[in-house]
C-alpha positions, 0 to 999 in steps of 0.5 A, spaced: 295 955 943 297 948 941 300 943 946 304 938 944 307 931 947 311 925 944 313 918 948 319 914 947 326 914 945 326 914 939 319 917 937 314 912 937 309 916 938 306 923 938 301 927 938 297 935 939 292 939 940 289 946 938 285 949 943 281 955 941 277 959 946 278 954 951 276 948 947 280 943 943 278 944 936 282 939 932 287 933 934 294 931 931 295 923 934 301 919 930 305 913 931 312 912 928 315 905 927 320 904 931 328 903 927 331 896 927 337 900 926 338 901 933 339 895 938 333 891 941 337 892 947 335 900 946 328 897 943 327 894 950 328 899 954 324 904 950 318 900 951 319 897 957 320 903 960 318 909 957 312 908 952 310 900 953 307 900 945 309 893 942 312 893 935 308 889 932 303 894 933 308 900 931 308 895 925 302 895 923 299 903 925 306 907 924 309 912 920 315 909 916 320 915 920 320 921 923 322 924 917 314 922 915 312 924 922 315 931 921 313 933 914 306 930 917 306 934 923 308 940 919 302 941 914 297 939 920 301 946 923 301 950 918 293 949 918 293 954 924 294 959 927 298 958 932 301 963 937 305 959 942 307 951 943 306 949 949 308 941 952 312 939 959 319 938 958 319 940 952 327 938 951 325 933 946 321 936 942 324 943 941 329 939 938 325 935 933 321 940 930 326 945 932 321 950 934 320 955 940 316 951 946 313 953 952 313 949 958 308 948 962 311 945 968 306 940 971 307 938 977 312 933 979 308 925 980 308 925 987 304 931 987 301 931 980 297 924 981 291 928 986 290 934 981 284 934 977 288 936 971 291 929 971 285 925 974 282 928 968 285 925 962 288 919 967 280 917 966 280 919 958 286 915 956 284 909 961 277 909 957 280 912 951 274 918 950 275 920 943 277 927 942 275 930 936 274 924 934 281 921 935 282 916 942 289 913 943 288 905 943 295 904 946 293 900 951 290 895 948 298 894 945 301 896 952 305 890 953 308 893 960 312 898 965 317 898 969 320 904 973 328 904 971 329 903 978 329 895 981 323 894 986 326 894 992 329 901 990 322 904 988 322 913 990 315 915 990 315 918 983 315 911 980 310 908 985 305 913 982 308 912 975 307 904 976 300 906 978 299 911 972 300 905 967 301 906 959 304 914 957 299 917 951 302 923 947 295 924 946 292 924 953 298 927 956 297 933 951 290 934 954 293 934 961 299 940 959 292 943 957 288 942 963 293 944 968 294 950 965 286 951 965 287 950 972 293 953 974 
């Protein structure tokens, strides 16, 4: 199995594991530098409030495109046997890699927040516990989130995702796996 999870819009980051007999045995972690061809305004929004990675960061440690990201992603895939891709919400990544993915419906936030599966990998990104050797160093590039509605309109889902802090592809790939373990 092999679960999979990008954060931004564009990408910015992207990220899978292979799990084998209920172990990860092998990780793909990768950023993308964001495109200027876009405006700042869409710029700002993205890492405001999807992602929250710097651009110097994306800079200095991403790809040069999601065409690299593709054709990267593609030969880490081919060097496994893969049955089934899973990921939440998959819509954005069915559509990158033009693949079949299924979704492993994870818990809305108000209610996903108290799961083991989530306060399990929340702890990993936090302390950027290796997996395979790989740890995402995001927040350390994390210049801030905000939910998209103003602060005196704030639902409950986005007091939870306040409280969650920076996204991780990588860590959230853990968590799709973890749920599923628990579920």
């Amino acid at each position: 199995m092999i679960f999979i999870d990008s954060e931004g819009e564009p990408i910015q980051e992207f990220s899978a594991i292979y799990v084998r007999d209920n172990v990860i045995v092998d990780v793909f972690h990768q950023y993308v530098k964001y495109p200027f061809l876009k405006t700042l305004d869409e710029d700002h929004f993205a890492r405001s409030h999807i992602h929250g990675l710097d651009i110097d960061f994306l800079e200095q440690y991403g790809l040069d495109n999601t065409d690299v990201l593709y054709s990267f992603f593609s030969s880490w895939l081919k060097k496994h046997s893969v049955t089934h891709l899973f990921a939440h919400a998959p819509s954005k990544e069915k559509n990158f890699l033009q693949l079949p993915i299924q979704d492993v419906h994870l818990k809305p936030w108000r209610e996903r927040h108290v799961l083991s599966s989530h306060r399990n990998s929340f702890f990993m990104k936090m302390t950027s516990i290796p997996i395979c050797n790989v740890s995402c160093n995001a927040h350390t590039a994390f210049h801030g989130w905000y939910p998209k509605r103003k602060a005196n309109k704030l639902n409950a889902t986005d007091i939870v995702k306040t409280e969650f802090g920076h996204h991780c592809s990588l860590y959230d790939c853990v968590e799709c796996f973890l749920f599923m373990k628990e579920s």
